[in-house]
VOBA-1610 file (N, C-alpha, C; in pm, whole numbers, padded with zeros to 5 digits, always signed):
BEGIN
Unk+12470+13108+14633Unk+12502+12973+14587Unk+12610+12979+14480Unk+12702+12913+14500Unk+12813+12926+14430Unk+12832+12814+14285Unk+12877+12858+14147Unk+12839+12752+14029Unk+12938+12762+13977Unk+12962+12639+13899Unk+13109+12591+13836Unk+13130+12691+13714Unk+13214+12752+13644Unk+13241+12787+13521Unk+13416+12702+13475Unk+13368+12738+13350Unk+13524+12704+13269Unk+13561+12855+13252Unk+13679+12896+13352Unk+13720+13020+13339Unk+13906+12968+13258Unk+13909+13070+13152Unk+14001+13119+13065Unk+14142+13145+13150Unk+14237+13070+13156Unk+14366+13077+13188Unk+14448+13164+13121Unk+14478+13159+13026Unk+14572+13204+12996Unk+14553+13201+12790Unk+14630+13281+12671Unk+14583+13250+12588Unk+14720+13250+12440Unk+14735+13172+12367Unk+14843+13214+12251Unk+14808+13174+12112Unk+14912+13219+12088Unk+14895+13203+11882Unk+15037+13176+11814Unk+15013+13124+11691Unk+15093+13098+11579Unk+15057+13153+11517Unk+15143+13234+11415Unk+15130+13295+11232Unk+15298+13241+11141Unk+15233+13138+11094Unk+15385+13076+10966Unk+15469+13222+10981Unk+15580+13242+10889Unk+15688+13280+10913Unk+15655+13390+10755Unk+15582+13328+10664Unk+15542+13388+10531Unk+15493+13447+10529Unk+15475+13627+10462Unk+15361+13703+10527Unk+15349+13689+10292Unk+15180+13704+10315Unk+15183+13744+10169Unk+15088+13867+10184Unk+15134+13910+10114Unk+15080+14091+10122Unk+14952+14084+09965Unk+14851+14162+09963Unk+14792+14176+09853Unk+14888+14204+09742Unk+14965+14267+09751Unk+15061+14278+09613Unk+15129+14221+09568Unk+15183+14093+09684Unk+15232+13958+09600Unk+15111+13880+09576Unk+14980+13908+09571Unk+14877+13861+09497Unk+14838+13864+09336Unk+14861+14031+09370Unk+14801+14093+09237Unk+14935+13997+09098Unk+15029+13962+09169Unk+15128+13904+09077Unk+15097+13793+09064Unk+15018+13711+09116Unk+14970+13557+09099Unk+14851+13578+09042Unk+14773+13647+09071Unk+14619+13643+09046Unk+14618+13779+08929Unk+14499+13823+08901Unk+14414+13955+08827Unk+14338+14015+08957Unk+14444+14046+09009Unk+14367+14197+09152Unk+14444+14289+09171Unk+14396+14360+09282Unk+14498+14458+09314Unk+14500+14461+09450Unk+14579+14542+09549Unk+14605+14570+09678Unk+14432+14665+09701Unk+14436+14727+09597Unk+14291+14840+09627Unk+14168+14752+09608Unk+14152+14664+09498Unk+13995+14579+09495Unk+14013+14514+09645Unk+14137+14407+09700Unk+14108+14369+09804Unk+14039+14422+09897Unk+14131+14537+09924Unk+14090+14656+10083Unk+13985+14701+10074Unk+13901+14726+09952Unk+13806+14811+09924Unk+13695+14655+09982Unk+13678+14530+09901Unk+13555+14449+09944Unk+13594+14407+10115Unk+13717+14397+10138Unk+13740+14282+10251Unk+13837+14352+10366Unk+13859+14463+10383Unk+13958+14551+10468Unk+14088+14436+10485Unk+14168+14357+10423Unk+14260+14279+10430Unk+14343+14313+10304Unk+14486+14312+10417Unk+14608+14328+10330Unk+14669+14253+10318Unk+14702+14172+10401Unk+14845+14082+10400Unk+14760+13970+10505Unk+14808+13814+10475Unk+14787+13683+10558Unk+14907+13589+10581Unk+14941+13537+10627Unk+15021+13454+10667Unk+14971+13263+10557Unk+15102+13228+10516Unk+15130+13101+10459Unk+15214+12994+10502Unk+15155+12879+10519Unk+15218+12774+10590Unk+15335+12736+10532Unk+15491+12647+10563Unk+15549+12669+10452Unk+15522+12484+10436Unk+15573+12431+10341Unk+15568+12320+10268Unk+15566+12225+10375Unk+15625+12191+10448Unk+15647+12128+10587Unk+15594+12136+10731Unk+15517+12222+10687Unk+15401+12270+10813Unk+15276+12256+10811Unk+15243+12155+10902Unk+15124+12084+10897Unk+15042+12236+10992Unk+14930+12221+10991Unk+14798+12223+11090Unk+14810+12161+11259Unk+14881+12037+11259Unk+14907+12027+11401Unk+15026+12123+11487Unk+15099+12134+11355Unk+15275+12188+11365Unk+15200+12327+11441Unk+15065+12392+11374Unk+15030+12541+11398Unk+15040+12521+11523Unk+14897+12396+11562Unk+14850+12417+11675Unk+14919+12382+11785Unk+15034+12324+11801Unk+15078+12311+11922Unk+15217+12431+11935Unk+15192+12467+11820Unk+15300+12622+11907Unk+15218+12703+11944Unk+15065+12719+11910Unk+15008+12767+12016Unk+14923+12757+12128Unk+14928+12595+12163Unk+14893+12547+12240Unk+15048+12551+12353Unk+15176+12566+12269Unk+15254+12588+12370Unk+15258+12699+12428Unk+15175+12820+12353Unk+15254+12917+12351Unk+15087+12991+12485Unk+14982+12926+12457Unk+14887+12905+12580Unk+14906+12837+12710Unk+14984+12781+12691Unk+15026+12693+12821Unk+15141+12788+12921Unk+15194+12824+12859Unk+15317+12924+12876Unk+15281+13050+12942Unk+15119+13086+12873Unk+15082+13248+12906Unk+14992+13230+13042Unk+14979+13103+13079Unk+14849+13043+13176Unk+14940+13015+13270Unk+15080+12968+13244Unk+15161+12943+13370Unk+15101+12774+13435Unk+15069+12722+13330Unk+15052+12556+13345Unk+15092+12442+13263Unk+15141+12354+13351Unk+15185+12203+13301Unk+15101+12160+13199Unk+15164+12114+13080Unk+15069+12052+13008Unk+15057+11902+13068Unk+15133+11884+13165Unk+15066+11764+13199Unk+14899+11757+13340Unk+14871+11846+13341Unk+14811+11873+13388Unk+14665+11882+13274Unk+14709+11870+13158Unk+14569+11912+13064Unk+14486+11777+13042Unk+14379+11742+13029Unk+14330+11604+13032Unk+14200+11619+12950Unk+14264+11714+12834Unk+14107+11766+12709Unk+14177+11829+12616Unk+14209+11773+12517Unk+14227+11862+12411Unk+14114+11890+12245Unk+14082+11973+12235Unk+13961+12033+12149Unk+14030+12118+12060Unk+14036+12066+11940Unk+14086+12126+11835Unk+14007+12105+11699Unk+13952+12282+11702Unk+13892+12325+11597Unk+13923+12330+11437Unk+13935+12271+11349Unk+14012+12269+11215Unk+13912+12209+11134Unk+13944+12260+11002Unk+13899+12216+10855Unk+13983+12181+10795Unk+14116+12144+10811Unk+14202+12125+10678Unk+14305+12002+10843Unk+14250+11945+10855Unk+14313+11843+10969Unk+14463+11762+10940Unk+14606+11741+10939Unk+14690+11690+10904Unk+14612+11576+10835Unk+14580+11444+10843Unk+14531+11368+10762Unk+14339+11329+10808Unk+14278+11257+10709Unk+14178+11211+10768Unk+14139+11144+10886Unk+14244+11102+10893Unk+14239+11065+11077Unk+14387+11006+11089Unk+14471+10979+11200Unk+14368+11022+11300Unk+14355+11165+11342Unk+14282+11230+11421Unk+14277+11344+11492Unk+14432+11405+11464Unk+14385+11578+11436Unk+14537+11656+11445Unk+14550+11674+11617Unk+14471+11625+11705Unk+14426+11709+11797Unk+14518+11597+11902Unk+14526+11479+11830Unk+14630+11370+11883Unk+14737+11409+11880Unk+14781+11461+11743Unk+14905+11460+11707Unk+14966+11614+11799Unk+14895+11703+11806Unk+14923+11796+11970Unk+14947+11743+12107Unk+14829+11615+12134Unk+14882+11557+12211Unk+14998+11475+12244Unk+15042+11434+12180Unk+15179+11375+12164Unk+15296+11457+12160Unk+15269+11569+12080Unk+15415+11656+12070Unk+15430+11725+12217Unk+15257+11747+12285Unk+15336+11754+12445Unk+15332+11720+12558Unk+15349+11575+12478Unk+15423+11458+12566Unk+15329+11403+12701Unk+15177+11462+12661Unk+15064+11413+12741Unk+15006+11280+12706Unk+14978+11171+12743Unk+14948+11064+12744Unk+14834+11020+12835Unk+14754+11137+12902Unk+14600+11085+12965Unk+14529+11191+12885Unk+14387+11156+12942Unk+14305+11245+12851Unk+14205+11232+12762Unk+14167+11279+12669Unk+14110+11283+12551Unk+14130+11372+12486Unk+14177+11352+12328Unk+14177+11495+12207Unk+14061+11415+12093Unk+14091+11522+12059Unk+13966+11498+11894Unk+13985+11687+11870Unk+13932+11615+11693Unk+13874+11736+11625Unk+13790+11757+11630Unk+13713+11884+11612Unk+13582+11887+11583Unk+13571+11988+11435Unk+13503+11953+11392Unk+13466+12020+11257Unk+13342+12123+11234Unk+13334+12275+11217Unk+13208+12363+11225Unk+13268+12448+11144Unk+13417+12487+11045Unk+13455+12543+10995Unk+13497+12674+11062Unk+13432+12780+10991Unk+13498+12924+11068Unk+13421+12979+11223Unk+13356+12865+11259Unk+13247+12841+11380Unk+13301+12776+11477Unk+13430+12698+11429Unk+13484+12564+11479Unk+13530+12643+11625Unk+13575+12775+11643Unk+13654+12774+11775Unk+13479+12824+11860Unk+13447+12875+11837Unk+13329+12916+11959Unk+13227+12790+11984Unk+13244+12702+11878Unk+13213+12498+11874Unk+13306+12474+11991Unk+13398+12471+11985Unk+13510+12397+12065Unk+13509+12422+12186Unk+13513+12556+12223Unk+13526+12629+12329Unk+13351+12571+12438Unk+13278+12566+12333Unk+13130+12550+12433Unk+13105+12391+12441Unk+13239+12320+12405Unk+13233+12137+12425Unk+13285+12125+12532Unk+13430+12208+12503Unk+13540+12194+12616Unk+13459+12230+12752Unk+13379+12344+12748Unk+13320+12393+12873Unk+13195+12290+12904Unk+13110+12226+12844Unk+13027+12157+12889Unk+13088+12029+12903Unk+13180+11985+12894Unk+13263+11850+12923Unk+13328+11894+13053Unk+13414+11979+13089Unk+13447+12016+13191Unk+13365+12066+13323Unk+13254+12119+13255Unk+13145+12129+13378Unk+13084+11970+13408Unk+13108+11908+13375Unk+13034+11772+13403Unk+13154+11707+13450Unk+13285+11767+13513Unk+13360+11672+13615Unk+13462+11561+13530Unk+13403+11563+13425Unk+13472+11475+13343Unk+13607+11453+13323Unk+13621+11597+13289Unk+13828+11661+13281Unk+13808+11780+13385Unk+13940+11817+13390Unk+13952+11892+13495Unk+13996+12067+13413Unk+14087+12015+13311Unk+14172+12112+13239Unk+14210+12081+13106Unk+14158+12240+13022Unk+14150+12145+12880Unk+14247+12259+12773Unk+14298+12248+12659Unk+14348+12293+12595Unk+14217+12341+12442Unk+14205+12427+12426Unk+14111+12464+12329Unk+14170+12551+12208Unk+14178+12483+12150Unk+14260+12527+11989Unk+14174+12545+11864Unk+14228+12639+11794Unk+14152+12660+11655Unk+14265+12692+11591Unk+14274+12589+11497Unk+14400+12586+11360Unk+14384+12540+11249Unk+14429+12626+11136Unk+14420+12595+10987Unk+14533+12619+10899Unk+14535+12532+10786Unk+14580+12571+10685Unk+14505+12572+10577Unk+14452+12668+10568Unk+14341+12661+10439Unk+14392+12707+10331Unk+14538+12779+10319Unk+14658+12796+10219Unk+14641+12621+10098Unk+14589+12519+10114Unk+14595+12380+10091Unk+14480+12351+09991Unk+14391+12407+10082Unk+14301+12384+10004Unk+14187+12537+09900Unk+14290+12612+09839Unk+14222+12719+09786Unk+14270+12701+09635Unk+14185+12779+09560Unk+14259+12772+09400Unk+14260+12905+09388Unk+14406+12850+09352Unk+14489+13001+09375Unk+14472+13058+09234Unk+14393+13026+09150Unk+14339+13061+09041Unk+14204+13130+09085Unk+14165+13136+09148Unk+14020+13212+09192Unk+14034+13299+09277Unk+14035+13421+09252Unk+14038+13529+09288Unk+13912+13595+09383Unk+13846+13511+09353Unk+13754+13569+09442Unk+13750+13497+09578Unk+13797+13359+09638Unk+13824+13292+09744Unk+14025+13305+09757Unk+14107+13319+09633Unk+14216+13284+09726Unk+14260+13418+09788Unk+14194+13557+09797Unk+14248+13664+09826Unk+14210+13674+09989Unk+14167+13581+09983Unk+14081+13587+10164Unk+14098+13537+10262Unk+14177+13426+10284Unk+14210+13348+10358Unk+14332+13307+10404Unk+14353+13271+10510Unk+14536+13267+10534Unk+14487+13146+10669Unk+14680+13127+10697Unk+14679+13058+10806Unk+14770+13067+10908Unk+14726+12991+11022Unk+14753+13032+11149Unk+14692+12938+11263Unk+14717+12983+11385Unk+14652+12914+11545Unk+14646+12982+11615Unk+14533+12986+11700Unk+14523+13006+11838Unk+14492+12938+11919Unk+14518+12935+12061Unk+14451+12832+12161Unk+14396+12910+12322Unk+14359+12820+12386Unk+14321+12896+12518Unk+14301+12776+12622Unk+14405+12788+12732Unk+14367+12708+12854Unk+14210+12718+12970Unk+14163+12612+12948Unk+14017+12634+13039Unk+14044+12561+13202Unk+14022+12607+13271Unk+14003+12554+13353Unk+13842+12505+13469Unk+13786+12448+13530Unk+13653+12462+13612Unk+13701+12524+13731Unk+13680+12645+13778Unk+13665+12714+13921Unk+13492+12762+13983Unk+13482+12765+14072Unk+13357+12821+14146Unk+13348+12939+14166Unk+13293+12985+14107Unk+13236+13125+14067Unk+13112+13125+14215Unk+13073+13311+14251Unk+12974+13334+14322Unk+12848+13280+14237Unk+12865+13285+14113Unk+12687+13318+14055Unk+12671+13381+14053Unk+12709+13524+13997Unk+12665+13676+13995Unk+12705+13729+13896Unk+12682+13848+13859Unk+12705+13927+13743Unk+12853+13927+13698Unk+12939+13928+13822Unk+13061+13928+13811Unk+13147+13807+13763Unk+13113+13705+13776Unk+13195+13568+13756Unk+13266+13544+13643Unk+13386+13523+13651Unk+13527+13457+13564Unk+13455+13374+13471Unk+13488+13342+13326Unk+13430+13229+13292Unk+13370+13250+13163Unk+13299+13098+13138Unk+13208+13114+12984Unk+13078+13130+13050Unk+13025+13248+13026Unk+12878+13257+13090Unk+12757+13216+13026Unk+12772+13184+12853Unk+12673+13132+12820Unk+12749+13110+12675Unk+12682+12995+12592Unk+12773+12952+12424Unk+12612+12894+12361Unk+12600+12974+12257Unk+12448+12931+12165Unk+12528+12910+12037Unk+12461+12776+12003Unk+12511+12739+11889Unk+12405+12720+11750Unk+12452+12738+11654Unk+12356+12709+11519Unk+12331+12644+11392Unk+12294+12602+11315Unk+12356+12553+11176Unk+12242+12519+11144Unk+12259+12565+10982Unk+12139+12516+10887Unk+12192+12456+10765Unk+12184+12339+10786Unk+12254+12254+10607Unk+12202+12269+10479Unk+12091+12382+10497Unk+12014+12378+10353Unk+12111+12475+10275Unk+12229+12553+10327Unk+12294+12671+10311Unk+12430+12591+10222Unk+12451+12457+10180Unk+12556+12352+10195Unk+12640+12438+10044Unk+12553+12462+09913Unk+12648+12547+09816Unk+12698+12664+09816Unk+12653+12741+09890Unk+12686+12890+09922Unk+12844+12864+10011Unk+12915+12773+09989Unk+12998+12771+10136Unk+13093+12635+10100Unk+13162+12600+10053Unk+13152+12443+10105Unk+13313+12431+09980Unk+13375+12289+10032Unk+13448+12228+09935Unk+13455+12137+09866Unk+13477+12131+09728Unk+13445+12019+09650Unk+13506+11901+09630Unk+13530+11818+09731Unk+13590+11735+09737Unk+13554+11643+09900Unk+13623+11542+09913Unk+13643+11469+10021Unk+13614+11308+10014Unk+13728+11262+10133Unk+13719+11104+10124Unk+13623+11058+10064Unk+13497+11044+10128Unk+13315+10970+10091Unk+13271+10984+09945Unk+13296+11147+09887Unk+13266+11180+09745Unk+13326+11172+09658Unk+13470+11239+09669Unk+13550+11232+09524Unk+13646+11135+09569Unk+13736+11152+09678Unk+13864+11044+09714Unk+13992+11156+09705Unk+13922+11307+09656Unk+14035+11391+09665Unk+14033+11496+09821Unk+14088+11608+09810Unk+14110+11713+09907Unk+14009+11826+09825Unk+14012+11817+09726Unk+13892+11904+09689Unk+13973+12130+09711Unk+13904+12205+09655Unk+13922+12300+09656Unk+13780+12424+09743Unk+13823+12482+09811Unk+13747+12579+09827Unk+13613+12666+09790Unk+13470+12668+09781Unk+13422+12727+09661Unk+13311+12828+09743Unk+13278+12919+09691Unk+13161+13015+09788Unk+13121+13143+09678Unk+12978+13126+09759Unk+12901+13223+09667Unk+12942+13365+09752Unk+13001+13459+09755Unk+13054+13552+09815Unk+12944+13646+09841Unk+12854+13735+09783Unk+12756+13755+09825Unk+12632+13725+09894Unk+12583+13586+09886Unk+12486+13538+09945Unk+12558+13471+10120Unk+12679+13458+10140Unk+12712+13461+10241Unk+12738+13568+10310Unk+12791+13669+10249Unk+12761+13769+10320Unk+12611+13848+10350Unk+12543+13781+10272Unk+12376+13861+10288Unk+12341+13778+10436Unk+12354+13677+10432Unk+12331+13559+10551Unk+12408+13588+10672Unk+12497+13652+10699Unk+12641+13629+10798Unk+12536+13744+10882Unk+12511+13911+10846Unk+12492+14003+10952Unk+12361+13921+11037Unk+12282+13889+10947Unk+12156+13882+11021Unk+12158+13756+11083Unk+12226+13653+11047Unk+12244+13522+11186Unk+12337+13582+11280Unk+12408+13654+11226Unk+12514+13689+11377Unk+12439+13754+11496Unk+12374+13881+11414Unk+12267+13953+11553Unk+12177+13845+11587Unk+12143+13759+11537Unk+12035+13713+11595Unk+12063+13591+11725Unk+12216+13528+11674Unk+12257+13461+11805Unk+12299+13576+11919Unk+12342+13690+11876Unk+12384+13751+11969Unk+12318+13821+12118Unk+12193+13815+12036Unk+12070+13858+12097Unk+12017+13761+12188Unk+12008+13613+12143Unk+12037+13526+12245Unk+12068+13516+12340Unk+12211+13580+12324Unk+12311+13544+12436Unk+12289+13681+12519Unk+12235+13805+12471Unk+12194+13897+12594Unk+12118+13894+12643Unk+12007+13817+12578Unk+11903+13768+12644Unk+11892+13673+12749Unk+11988+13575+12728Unk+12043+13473+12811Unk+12140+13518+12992Unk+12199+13646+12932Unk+12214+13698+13074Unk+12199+13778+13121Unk+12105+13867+13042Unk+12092+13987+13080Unk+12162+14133+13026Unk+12258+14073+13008Unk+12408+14206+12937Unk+12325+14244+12820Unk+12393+14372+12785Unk+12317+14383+12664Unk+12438+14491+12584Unk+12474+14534+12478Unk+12590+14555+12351Unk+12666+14665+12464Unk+12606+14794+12586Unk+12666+14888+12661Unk+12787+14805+12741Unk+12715+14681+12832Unk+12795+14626+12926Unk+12937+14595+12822Unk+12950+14574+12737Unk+13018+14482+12671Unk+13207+14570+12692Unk+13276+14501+12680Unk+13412+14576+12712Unk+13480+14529+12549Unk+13473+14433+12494Unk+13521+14400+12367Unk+13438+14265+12312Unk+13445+14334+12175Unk+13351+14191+12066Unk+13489+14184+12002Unk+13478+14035+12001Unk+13610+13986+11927Unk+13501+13876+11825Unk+13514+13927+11719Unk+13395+13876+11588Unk+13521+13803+11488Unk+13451+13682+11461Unk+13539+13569+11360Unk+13591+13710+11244Unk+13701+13646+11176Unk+13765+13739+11120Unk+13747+13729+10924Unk+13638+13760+10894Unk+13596+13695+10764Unk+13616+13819+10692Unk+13573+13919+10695Unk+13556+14059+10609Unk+13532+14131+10721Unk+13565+14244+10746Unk+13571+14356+10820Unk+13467+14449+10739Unk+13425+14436+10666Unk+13256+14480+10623Unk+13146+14401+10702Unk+13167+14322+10691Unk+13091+14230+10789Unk+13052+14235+10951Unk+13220+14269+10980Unk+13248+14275+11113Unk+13200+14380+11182Unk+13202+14530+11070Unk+13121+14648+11105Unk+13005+14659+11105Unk+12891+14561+11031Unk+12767+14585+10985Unk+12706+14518+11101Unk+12773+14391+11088Unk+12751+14349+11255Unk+12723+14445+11426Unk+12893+14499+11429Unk+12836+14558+11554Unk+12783+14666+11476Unk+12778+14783+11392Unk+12678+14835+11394Unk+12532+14822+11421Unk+12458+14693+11346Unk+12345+14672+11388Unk+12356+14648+11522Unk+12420+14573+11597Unk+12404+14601+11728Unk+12418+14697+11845Unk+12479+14746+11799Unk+12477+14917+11883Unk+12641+14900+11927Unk+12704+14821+11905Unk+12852+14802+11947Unk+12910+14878+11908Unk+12977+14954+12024Unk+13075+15093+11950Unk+13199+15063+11890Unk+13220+15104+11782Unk+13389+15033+11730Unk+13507+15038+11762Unk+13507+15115+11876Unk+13638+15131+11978Unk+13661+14982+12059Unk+13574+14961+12054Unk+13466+14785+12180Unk+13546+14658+12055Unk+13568+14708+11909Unk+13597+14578+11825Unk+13772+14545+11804Unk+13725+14447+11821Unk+13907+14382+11830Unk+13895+14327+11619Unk+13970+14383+11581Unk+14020+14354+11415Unk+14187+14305+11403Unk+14169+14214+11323Unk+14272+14155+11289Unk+14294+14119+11130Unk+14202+14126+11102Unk+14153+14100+10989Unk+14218+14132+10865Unk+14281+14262+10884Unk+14366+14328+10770Unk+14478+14324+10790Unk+14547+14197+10879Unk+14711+14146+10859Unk+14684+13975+10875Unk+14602+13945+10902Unk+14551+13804+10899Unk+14515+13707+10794Unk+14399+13809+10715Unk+14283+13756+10674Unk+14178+13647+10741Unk+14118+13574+10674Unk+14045+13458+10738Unk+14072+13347+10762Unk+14130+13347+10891Unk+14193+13193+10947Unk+14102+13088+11021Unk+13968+13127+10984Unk+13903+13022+10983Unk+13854+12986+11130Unk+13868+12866+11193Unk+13845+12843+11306Unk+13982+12881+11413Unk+14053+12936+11282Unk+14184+13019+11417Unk+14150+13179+11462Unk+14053+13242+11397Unk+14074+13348+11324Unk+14039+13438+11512Unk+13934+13357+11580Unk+13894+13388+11745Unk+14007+13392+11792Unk+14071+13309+11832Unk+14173+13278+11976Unk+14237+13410+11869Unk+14316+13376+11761Unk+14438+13477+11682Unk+14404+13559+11724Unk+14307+13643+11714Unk+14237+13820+11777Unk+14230+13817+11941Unk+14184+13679+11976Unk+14236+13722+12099Unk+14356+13747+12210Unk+14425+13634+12135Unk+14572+13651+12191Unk+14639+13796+12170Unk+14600+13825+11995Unk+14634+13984+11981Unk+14656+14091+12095Unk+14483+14092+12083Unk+14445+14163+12203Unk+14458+14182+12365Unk+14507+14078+12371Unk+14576+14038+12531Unk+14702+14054+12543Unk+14787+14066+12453Unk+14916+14078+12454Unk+14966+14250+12434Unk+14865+14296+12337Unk+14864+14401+12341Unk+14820+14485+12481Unk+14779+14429+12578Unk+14694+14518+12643Unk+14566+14547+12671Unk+14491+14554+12559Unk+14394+14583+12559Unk+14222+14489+12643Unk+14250+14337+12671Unk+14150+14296+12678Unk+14251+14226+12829Unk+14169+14295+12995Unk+14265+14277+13094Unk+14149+14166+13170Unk+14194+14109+13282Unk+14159+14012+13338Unk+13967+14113+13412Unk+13869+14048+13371Unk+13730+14111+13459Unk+13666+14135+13342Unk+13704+14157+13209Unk+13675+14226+13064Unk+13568+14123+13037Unk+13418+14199+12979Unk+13325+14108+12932Unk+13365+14090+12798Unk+13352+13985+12759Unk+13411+13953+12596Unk+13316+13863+12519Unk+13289+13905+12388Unk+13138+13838+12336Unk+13246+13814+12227Unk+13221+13674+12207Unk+13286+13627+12057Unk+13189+13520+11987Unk+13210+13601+11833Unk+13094+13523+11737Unk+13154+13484+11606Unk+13100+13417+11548Unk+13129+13364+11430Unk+13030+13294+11357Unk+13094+13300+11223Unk+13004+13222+11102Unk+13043+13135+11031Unk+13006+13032+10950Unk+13135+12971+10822Unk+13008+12824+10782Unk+13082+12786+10683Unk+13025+12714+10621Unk+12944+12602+10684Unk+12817+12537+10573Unk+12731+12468+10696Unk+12616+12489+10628Unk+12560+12664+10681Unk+12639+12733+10756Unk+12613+12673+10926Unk+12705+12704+10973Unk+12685+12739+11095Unk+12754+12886+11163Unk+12681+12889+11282Unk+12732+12981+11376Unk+12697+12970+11495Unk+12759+13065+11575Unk+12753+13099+11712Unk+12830+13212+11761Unk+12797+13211+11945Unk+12859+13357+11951Unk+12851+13310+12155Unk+12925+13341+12208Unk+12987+13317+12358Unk+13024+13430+12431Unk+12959+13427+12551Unk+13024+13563+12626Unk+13111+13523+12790Unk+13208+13568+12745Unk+13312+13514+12837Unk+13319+13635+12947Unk+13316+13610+13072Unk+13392+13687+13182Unk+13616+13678+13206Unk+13663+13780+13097Unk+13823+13766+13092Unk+13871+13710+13266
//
């Protein structure tokens, strides 16, 4: 018996033009290139420049997905764009993609889950598309979180950067078997009691400002290994696969301490981990597609490749998706 999936077309990215390296940090801030690398394996992130919105990210790499998929954007009739730092409060940045390419049916929107936002997006786009609804969707994760950090705090502005990625979905008919193209399963999570450990101080409803960045850095990381295995486990449970089958974990890109403790507890060998992390930093709900486009361009992650991607971020929430490349 044969079953619908949203199988993965094609995939791209944006990184601004600005690279800032830890050592043009240590000149703004009280750090060094060595405290960074030593807590967070990150050297250098990318900065938006003054004139570059969050939509500006996402549709160069929504062009630059469309391009690698070998499809019309007029053909797309879903756009899902993952972001925390959105061009304005409304409307949607996810409009303003739609417009720059020059699509006029459809539906876009944002969705908001923070550094969760693309494996959010990705498991909307696919359950909207399995229900016949759209046919073909554009799935983006973009930030500028360069906007909203105080670059006086050293302990959040050394971490984060910005950037896009995106990924064309399409619905094809799969056998139903071990083998099938596609999103094979997306578990999602969130607990709001977690809301100070994580969060920004500001917004329309509360202050009337944009607010700044703020996080308890340890207690999120005490929280991040053990929700990650535990959705992950889910999801092998859910099909059976289990950390051997796996061909690459492409894990949100927050700390690469993290990222190891992770697949370590899971038995994931580190040859299996796609890192980006230490020319990136944390791009948030870009930080997925960014590693994956990496990795596809490079070579490394070829069309049949089982691919488990997870993430964490404020909320908190999380989740974690295992795709057939």
């Amino acid at each position: 018996m044969t079953v619908t999936r949203s199988v993965i077309l094609g995939c791209g990215s944006y990184l601004p033009s600005r690279r800032l390296t830890n050592d043009d940090l240590s000149r703004m801030v009280d750090t060094t290139d060595e405290w960074i690398v030593q807590r967070t394996g990150i050297r250098a992130r990318h900065i938006a420049a003054e004139k570059e919105f969050t939509s500006d990210l996402a549709l160069a790499a929504a062009r630059a997905a469309l391009a690698a998929a070998g499809v019309d954007a007029q053909t797309i009739d879903l756009i899902v764009l993952a972001t925390s730092t959105p061009d304005n409060t409304f409307p949607a940045s996810a409009a303003a993609v739609q417009a720059g390419l020059g699509i006029t049916q459809g539906a876009a929107f944002d969705l908001q889950a923070v550094c969760s936002g693309f494996v959010y997006a990705l498991s909307v786009a696919d359950g909207l598309l399995r229900t016949g609804a759209h046919q073909r969707a554009l799935v983006i994760g973009a930030e500028t979180f360069s906007r909203i950090l105080d670059w006086t705090d050293r302990g959040t502005c050394v971490l984060f950067g910005d950037g896009a990625g995106a990924v064309v979905m399409e619905t094809q008919s799969q056998p139903g078997g071990r083998d099938d193209r596609g999103i094979l399963t997306a578990h999602l999570r969130s607990d709001g009691r977690h809301k100070s450990k994580l969060y920004v101080d500001g917004g329309p409803s509360s202050t009337g400002t944009v607010g700044h960045l703020r996080m308890e850095g340890k207690e999120v990381f005490k929280f991040a290994v053990g929700a990650i295995t535990d959705v992950i486990k889910d999801v092998f449970r859910d099909t059976g696969y289990s950390a051997a089958d796996l061909d690459w974990f492409v894990p949100h890109q927050a700390n690469k301490r993290i990222i190891d403790g992770s697949a370590h507890k899971l038995g994931i060998a580190p040859e299996k981990v796609v890192t980006t992390v230490d020319q990136h930093g944390n791009t948030s709900a870009a930080s997925i597609p960014l590693a994956l486009d990496t990795a596809v361009r490079d070579g490394r992650i070829k069309r049949g490749d089982l691919v488990l991607l997870e993430a964490m971020g404020g909320g908190f929430t999380w989740g974690a998706a295992l795709v057939r490349w």
